[in-house]
N, C-alpha and C positions, 0 to 999 in steps of 0.2 A: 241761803247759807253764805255765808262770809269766805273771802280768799282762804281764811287760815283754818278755815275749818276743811275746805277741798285739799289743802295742803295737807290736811295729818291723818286723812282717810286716803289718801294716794299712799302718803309714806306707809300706811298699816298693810297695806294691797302689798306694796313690794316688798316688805320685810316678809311677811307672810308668803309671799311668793319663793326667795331666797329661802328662806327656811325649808322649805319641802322641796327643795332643788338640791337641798347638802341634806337631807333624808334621805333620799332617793336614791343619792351616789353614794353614800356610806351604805345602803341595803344593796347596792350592786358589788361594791367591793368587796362586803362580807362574803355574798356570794361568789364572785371567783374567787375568794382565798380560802372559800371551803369548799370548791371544786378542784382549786390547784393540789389541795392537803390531801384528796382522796385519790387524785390519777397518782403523786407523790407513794401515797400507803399501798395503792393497788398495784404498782408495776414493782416487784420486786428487782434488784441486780443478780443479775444472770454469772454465777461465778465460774460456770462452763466458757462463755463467751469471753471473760477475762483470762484466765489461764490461758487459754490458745491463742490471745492474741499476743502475751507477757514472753510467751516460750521464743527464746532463739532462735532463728533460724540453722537451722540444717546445712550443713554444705554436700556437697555435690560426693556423693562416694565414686561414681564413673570418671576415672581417669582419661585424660586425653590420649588417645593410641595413635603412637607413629610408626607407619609399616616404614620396615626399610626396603630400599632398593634392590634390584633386581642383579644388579651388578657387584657391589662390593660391601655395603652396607654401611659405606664410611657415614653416611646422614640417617640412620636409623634411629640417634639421639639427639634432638636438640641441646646446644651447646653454646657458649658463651661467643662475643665474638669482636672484634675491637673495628676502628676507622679506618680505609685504607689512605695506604702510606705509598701510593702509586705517586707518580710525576708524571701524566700523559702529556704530548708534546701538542704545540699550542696551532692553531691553523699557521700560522707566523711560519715556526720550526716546520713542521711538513711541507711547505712551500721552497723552502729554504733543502731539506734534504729529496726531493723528487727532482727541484734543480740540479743538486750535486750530482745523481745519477743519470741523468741523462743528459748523452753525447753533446756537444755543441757541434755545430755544422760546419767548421772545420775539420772534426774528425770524423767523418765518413769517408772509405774509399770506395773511387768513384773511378768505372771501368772507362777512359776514355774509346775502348775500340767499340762501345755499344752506342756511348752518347756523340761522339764524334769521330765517323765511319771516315772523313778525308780530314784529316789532322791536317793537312797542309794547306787547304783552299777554304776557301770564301763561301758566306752563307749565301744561295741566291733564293730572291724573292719570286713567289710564283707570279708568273703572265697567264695563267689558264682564264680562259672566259666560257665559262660556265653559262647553260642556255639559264633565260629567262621565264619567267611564270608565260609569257608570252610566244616566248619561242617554244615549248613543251608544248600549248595549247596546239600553233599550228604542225608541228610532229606529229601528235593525236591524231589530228583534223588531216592531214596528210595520206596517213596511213587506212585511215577507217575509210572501207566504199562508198560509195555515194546511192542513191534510192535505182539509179537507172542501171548499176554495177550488177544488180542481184541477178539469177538466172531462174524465172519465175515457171510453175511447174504446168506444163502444157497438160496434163494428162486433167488436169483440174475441170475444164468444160467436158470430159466424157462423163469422169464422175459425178459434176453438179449438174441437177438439170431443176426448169424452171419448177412450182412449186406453187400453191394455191392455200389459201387461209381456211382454217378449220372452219367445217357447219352442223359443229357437233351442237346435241341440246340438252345438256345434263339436265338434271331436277334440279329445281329448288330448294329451299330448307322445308318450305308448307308442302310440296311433294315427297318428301323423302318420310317426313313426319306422316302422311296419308300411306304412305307406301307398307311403313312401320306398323302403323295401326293396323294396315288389313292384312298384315302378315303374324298378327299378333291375336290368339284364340282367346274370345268371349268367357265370362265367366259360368253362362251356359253349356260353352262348348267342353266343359272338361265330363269326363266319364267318372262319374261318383260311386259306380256301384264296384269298383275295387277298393274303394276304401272305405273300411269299416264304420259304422257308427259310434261316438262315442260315449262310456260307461257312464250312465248320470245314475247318482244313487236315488235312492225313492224318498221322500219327504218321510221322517220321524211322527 
């Protein structure tokens, strides 16, 4: 075969291919536009569901209740009420009037017979010498007796007398355990015939 003959058997292939590819898609689109048309026919509008949502809303019939007070009742209705028109005074001004009222220290009067008992003599400074950390120590030390000062009690060697170390021989813990055990009745040794037998039912 010749170039131009594989040329127009190729072109007949994809024309023919294109053809059945815009088939195909126009048979799918019919079909969802006759699916769309029947969900469309089948679901009716609901004119329950519009009415209730069209309707107004309601307002609130329950009124806001203000109990009044206990005392006068002068706030048992809320009321209109304007900005205050106060002028409070400024840190400034409060500085300024706690100054004015209080004394300046020229005008205190002052007892001189309590603060100065000799109005006519001179302050004198004290010469006391006072003992030192050191001189308390030997005052202490002075005063307290010495080991050979005590009077030690003679009657001590009648009441103490010489004395000897224990030759005691307790048990052990494996003695006391042995001791335990043979103070302790066998499971032989108990008497059985005061205590009953007990009820066993008979096999069905």
């Amino acid at each position: 075969m010749s170039k131009n003959g594989t040329k127009g058997a190729t072109n007949d292939l994809s024309y023919h291919r294109k053809a059945n590819e815009s088939a195909a898609k126009k048979v799918t689109r019919g079909a969802l536009d006759k699916r769309t048309q029947k969900k469309k026919a089948l679901t009716p509008v609901n004119m329950d569901i519009i009415n209730r949502l069209s309707k107004p809303r309601k307002k609130p019939t329950k009124r806001f209740e203000v109990y009044p007070s206990s005392a006068t009742g002068r706030w048992s209705k809320p009321s209109g009420g304007r900005f205050s028109t106060a002028k409070p005074k400024t840190q400034t001004e409060i500085l300024m009037l706690r100054a004015a009222e209080t004394p300046s220290p020229n005008q205190y009067v002052i007892n001189d017979s309590l603060t100065r008992p000799c109005a006519g003599g001179a302050v004198k400074i004290s010469d006391a010498n006072p003992k030192s950390d050191i001189d308390w120590v030997i005052l202490n030390s002075s005063q307290t007796p010495g080991p050979n000062q005590y009077t030690p009690d003679k009657d001590i060697s009648a009441r103490l007398r010489g004395g000897r170390f224990s030759s005691a021989n307790p048990k052990s813990d494996l003695e006391w355990t042995i001791h335990r055990a043979a103070a302790t009745p066998g499971p032989n040794a108990y008497d059985t015939s005061l205590c009953p037998p007990p009820h066993i039912a008979p096999p069905r």
